[in-house]
C-alpha positions as a Markdown table, in Angstrom:
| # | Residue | x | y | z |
|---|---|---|---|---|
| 1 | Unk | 22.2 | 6.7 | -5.6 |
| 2 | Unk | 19.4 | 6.1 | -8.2 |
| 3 | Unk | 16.4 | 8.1 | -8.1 |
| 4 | Unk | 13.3 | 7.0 | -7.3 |
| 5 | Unk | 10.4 | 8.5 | -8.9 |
| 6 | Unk | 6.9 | 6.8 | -9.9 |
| 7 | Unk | 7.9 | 5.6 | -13.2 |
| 8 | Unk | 10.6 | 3.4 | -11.1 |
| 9 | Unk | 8.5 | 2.5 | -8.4 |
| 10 | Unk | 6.9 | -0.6 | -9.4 |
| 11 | Unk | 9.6 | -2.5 | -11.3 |
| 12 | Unk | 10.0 | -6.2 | -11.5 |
| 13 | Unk | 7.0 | -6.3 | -9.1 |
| 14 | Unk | 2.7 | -5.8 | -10.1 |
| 15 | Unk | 1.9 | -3.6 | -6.6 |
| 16 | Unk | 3.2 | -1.5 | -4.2 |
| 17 | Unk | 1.7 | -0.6 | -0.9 |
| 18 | Unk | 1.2 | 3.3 | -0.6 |
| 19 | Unk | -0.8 | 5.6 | 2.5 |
| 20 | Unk | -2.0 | 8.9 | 1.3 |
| 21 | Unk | -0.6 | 11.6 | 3.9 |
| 22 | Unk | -2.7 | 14.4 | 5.3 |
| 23 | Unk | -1.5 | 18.4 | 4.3 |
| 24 | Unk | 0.7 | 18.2 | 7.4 |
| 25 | Unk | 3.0 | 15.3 | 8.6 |
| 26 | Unk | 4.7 | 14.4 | 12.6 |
| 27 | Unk | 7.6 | 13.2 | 12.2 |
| 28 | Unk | 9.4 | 11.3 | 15.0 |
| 29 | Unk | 13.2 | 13.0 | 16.1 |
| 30 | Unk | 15.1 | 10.4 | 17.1 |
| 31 | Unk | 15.5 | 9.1 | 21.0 |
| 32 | Unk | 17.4 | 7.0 | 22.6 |
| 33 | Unk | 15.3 | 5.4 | 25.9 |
| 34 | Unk | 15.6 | 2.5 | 28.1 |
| 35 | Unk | 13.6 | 0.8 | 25.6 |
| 36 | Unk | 15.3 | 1.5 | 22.7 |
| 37 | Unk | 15.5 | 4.2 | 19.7 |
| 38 | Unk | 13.4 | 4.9 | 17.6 |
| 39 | Unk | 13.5 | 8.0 | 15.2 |
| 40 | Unk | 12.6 | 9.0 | 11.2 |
| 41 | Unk | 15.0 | 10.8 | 8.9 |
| 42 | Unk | 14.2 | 12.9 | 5.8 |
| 43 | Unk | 16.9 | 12.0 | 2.9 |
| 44 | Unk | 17.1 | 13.9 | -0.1 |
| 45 | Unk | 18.1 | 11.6 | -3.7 |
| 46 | Unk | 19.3 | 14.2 | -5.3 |
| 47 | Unk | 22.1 | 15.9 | -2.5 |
| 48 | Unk | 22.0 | 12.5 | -0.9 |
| 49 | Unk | 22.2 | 14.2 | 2.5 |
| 50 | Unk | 19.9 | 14.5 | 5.5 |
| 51 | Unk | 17.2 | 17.5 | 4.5 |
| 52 | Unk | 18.2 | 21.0 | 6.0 |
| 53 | Unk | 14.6 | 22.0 | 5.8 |
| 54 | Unk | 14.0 | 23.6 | 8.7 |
| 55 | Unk | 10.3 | 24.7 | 7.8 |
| 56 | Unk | 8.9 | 22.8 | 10.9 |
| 57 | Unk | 7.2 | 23.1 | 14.2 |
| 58 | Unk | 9.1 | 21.1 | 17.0 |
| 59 | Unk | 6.2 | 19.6 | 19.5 |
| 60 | Unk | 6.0 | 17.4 | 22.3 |
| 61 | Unk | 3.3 | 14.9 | 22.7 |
| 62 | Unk | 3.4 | 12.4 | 26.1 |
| 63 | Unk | 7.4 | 12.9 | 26.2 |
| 64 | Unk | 7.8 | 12.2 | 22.4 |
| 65 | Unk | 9.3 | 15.2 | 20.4 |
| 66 | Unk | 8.2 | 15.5 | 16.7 |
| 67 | Unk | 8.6 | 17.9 | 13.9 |
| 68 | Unk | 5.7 | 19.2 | 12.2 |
| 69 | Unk | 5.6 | 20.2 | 8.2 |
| 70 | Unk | 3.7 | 20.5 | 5.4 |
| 71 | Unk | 3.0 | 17.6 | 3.5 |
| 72 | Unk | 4.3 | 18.8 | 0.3 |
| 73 | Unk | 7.9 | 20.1 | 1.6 |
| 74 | Unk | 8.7 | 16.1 | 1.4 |
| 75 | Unk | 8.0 | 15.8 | -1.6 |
| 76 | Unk | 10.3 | 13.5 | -3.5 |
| 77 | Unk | 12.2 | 12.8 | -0.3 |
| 78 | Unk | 13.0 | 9.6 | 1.2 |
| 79 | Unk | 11.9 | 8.7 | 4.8 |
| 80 | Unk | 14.1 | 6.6 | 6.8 |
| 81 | Unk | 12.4 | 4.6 | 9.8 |
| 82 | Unk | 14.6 | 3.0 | 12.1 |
| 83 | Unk | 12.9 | 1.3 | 15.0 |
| 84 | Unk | 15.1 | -0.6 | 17.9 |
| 85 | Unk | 13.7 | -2.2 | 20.8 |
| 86 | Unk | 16.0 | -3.1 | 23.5 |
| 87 | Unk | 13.6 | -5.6 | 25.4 |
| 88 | Unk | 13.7 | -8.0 | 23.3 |
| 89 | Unk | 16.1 | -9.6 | 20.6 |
| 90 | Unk | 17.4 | -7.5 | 17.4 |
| 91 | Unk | 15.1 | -9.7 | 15.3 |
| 92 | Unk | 12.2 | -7.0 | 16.1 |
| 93 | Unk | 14.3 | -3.7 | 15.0 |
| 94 | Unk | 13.3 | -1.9 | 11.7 |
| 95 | Unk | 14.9 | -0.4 | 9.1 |
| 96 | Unk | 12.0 | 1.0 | 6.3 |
| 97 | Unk | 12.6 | 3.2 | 3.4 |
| 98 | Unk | 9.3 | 5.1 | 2.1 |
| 99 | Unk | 9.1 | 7.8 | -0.5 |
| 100 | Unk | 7.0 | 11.0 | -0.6 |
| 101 | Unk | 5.4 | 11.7 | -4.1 |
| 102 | Unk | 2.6 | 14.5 | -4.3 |
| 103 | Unk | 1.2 | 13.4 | -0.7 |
| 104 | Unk | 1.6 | 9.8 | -1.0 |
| 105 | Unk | 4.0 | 7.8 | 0.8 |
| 106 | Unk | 5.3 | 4.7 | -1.5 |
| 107 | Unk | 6.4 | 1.8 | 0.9 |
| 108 | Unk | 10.3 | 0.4 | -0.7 |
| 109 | Unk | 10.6 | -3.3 | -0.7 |
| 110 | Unk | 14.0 | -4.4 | 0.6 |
| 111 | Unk | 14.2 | -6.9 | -1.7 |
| 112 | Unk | 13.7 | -4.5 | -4.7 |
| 113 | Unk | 15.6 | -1.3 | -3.6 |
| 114 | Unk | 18.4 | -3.0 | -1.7 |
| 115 | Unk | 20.7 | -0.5 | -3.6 |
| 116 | Unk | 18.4 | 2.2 | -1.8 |
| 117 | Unk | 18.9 | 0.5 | 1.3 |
| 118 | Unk | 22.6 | 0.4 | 1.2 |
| 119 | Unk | 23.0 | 4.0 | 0.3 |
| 120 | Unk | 20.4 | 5.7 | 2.5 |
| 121 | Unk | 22.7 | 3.7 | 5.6 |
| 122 | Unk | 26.1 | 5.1 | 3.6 |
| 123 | Unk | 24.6 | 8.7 | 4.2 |
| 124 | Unk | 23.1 | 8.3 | 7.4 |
| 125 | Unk | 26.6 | 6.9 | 8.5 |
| 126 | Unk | 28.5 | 9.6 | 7.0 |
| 127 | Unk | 25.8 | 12.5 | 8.6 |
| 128 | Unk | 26.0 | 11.2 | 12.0 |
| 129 | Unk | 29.1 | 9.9 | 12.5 |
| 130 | Unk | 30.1 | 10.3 | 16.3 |
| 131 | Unk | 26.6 | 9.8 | 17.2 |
| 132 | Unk | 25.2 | 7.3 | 19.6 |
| 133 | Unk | 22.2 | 6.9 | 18.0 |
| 134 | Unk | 24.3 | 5.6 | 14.6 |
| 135 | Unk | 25.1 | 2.3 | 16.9 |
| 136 | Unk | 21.1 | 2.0 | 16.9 |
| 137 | Unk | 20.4 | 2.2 | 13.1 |
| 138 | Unk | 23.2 | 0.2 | 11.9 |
| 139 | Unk | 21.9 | -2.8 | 14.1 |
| 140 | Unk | 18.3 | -2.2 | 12.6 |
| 141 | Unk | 20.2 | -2.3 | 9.0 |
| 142 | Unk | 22.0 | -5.0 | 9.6 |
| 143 | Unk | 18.5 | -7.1 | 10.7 |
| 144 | Unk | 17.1 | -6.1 | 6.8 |
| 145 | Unk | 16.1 | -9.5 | 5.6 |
| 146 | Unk | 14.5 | -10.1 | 2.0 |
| 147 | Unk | 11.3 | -9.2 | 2.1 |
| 148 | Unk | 10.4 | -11.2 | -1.1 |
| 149 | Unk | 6.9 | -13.2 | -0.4 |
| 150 | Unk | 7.0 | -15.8 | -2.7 |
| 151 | Unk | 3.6 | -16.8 | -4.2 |
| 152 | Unk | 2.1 | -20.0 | -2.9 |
| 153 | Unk | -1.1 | -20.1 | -5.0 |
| 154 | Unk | -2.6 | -23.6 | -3.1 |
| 155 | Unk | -2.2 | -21.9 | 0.5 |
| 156 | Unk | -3.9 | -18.5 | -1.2 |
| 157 | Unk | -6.5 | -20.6 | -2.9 |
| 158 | Unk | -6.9 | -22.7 | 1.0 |
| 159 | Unk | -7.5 | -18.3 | 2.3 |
| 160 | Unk | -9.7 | -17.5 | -0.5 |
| 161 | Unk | -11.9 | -21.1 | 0.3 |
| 162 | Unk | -12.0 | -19.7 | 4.4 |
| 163 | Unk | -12.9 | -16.5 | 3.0 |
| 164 | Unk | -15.7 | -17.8 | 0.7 |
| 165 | Unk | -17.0 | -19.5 | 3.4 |
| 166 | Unk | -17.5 | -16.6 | 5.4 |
| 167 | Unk | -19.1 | -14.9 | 2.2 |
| 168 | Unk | -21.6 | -17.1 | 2.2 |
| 169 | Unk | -23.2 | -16.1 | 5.5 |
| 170 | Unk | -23.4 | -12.7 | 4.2 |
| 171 | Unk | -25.1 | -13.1 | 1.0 |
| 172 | Unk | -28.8 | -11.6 | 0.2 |
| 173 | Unk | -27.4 | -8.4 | 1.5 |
| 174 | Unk | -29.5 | -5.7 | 0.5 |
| 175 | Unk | -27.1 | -3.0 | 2.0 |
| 176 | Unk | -23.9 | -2.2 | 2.9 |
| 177 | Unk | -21.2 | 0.9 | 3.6 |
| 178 | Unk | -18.3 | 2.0 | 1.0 |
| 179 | Unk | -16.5 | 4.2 | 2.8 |
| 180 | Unk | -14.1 | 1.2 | 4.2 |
| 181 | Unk | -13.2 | -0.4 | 0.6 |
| 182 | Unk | -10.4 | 1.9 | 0.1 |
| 183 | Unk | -8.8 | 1.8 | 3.4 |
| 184 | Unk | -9.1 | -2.1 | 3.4 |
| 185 | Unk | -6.9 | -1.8 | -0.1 |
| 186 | Unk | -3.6 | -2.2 | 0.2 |
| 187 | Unk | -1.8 | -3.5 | -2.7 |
| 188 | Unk | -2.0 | -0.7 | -5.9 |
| 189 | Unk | -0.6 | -0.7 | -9.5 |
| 190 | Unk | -0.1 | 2.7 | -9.9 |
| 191 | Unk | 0.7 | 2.5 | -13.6 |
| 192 | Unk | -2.4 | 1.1 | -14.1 |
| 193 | Unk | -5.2 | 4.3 | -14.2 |
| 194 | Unk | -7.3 | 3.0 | -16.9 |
| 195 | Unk | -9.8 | 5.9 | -17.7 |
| 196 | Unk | -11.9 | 4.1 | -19.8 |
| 197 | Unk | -12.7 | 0.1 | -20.2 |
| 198 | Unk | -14.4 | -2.2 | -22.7 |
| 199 | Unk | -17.3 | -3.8 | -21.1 |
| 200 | Unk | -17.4 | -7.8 | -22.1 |
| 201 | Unk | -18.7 | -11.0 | -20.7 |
| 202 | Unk | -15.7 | -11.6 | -18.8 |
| 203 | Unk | -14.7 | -7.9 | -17.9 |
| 204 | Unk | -17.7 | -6.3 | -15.6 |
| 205 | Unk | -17.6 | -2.8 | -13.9 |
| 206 | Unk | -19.6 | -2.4 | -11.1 |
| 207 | Unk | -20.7 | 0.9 | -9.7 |
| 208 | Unk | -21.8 | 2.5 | -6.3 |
| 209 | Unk | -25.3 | 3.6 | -6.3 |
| 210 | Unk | -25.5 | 5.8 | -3.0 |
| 211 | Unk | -29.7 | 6.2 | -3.2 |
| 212 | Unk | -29.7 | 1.9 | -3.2 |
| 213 | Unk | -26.3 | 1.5 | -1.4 |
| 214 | Unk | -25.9 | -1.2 | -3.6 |
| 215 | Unk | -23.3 | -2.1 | -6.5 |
| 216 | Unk | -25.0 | -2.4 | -10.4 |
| 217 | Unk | -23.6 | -3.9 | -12.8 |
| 218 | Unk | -22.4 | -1.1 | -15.8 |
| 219 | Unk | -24.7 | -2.0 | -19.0 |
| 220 | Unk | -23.6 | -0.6 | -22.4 |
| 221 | Unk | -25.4 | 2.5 | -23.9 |
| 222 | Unk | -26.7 | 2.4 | -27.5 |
| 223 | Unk | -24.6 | -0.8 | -27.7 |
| 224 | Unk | -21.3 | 0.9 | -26.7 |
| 225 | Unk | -19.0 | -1.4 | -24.8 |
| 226 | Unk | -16.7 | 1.2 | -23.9 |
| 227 | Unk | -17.0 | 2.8 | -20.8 |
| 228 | Unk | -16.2 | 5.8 | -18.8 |
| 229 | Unk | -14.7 | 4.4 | -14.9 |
| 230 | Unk | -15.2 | 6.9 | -12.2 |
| 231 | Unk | -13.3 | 6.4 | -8.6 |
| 232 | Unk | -14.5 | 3.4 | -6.8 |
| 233 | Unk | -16.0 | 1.8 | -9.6 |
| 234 | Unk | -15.0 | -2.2 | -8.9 |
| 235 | Unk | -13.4 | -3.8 | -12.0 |
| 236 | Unk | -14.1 | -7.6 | -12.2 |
| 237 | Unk | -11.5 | -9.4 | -14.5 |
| 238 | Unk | -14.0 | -13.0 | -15.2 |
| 239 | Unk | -11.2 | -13.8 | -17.9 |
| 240 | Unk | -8.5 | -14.8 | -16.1 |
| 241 | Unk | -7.0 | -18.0 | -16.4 |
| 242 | Unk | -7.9 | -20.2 | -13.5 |
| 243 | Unk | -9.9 | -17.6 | -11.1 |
| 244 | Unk | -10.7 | -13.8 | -11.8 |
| 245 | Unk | -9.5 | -10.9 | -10.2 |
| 246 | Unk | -11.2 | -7.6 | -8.8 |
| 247 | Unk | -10.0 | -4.1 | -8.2 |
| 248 | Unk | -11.5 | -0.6 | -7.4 |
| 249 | Unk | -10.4 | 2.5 | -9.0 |
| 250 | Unk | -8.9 | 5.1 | -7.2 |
| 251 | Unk | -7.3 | 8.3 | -8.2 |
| 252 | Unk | -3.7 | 6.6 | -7.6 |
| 253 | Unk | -3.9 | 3.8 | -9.7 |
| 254 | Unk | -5.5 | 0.0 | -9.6 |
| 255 | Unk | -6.3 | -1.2 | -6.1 |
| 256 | Unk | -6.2 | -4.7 | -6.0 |
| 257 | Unk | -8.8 | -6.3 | -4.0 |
| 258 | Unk | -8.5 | -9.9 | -5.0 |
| 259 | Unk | -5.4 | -11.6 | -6.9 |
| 260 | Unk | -4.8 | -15.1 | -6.1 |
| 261 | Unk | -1.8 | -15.0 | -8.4 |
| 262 | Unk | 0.0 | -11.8 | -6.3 |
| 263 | Unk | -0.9 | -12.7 | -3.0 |
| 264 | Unk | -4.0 | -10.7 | -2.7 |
| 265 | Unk | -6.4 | -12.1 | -0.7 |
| 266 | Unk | -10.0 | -10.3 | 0.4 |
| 267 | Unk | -10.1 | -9.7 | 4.3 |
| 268 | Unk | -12.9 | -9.6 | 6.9 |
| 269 | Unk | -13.6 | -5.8 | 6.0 |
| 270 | Unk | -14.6 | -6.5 | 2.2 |
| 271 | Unk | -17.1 | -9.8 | 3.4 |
| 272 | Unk | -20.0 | -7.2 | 2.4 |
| 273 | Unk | -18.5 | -6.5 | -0.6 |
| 274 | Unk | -17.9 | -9.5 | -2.2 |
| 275 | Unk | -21.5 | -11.2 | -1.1 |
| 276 | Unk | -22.9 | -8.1 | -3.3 |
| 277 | Unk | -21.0 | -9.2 | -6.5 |
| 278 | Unk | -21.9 | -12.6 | -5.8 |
| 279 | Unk | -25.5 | -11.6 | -5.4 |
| 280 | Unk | -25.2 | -10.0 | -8.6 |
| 281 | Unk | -24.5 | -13.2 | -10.2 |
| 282 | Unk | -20.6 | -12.6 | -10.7 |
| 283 | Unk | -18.5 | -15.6 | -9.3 |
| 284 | Unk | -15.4 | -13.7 | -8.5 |
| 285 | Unk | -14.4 | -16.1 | -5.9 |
| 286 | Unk | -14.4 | -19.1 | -7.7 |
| 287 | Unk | -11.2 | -21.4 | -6.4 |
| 288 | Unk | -10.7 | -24.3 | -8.5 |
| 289 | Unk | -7.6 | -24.4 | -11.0 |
């Protein structure tokens, strides 16, 4: 099995989707029911066998047993999610790889870490063997289907038009609330952590005042382009061919807030958002190619 670590994670692809954990995680132990099985198993790369941790508090919440842990005791562990529903066809069970790194769980595209895939099942065959819950998860593998979106830039440019539309009945906004931009991001390039930028014409950084609740625009000082970016600082690329793109800094990396070229499209939680930019003179939704 190859290891995964963050220098691995984002190969061949721009983003990844990632959930920061809380200090402890619930795990669900696996259950067979009328409707099905559903269970999560901790693999470790580097024995490639089920973890033997048994650092955990075992609870019961409405008939559903979990194991309790500290965050951190999975780090660099894979998580295996197998979900089976017996009520209705096999097309609905799940098979989903995530890895833990320094409280962040990484979500594994099939269609990247099909190797992944295939081993994790290998071990989780070979550690349960004789099991009746086995008969579950390989049906959930074998439902794995590529989950390789291919771009469509004219439909994406047909959800950005919907999406300016609504935009526009939101502009002149004189306030609105941050604390939902980073929970509405979903896509991140973690190898992207820029620290500092060059401020240009077509590269703007917009930051959070919290007295205004509004978004400024950066200026230079004492003619200095270059600028410091703090978290949550919105990075508007002007210069990219055909339309722009925008991202907020987090500690984890680029999040990607629009990306016409990757599938990233603004939703109904960032409306507020975007009318500010737009009110600030920055056409960042500009759809024409």
């Amino acid at each position: 099995m190859r290891i995964i670590s963050k220098d691995n994670l984002c190969i061949n692809r721009p983003y990844i989707n990632l959930k920061r954990l809380p200090l402890k995680t619930s795990l669900r132990v696996g259950e067979i029911t009328e409707a099905g099985f559903k269970g999560t198993y901790i693999i470790n790369q580097q024995t490639q066998d089920l973890s033997t941790n048994e650092d955990y508090i075992l609870q019961f919440n409405q008939g559903i047993e979990k194991i309790t842990l500290d965050t951190e005791l999975l780090n660099e562990l894979l998580l295996v999610e197998v979900n089976y529903s017996s009520k209705t066809s096999n097309k609905s069970s799940k098979f989903k790889i995530y890895l833990v790194l320094d409280n962040i769980k990484y979500s594994l595209p099939f269609s990247s870490f099909g190797d992944v895939y295939d081993n994790c099942m290998d071990i989780l065959a070979r550690e349960l063997n004789g099991k009746e819950e086995l008969t579950y998860i390989k049906e959930s593998f074998n439902n794995l289907e590529n989950d390789e979106i291919l771009v469509d830039i004219k439909l994406n440019l047909e959800r950005l038009q919907e999406f300016e539309d609504k935009v526009n009945y939101k502009r002149n906004v004189y306030y609105f609330v941050i604390n939902n931009i980073t929970s509405a991001t979903s896509k991140y390039d973690i190898n992207t952590s820029p620290k500092e930028l060059l401020i240009s014409d077509t590269l703007k950084v917009l930051r959070y005042n919290r007295d205004t609740r509004l978004y400024i625009i950066l200026e230079p000082i004492d003619k200095i382009t270059k600028t410091t970016l703090n978290e949550t600082d919105i990075i508007c690329n002007l210069g990219e061919i055909n339309f722009p793109t925008v991202s907020i800094c987090t500690s984890y990396g680029l999040g990607k807030l629009l990306d016409v070229k990757n599938n990233v499209i603004p939703n109904t939680n960032t409306l507020s958002l975007f009318a500010n930019i737009l009110d600030l003179g920055l056409d960042v939704l500009k759809s024409d190619i």
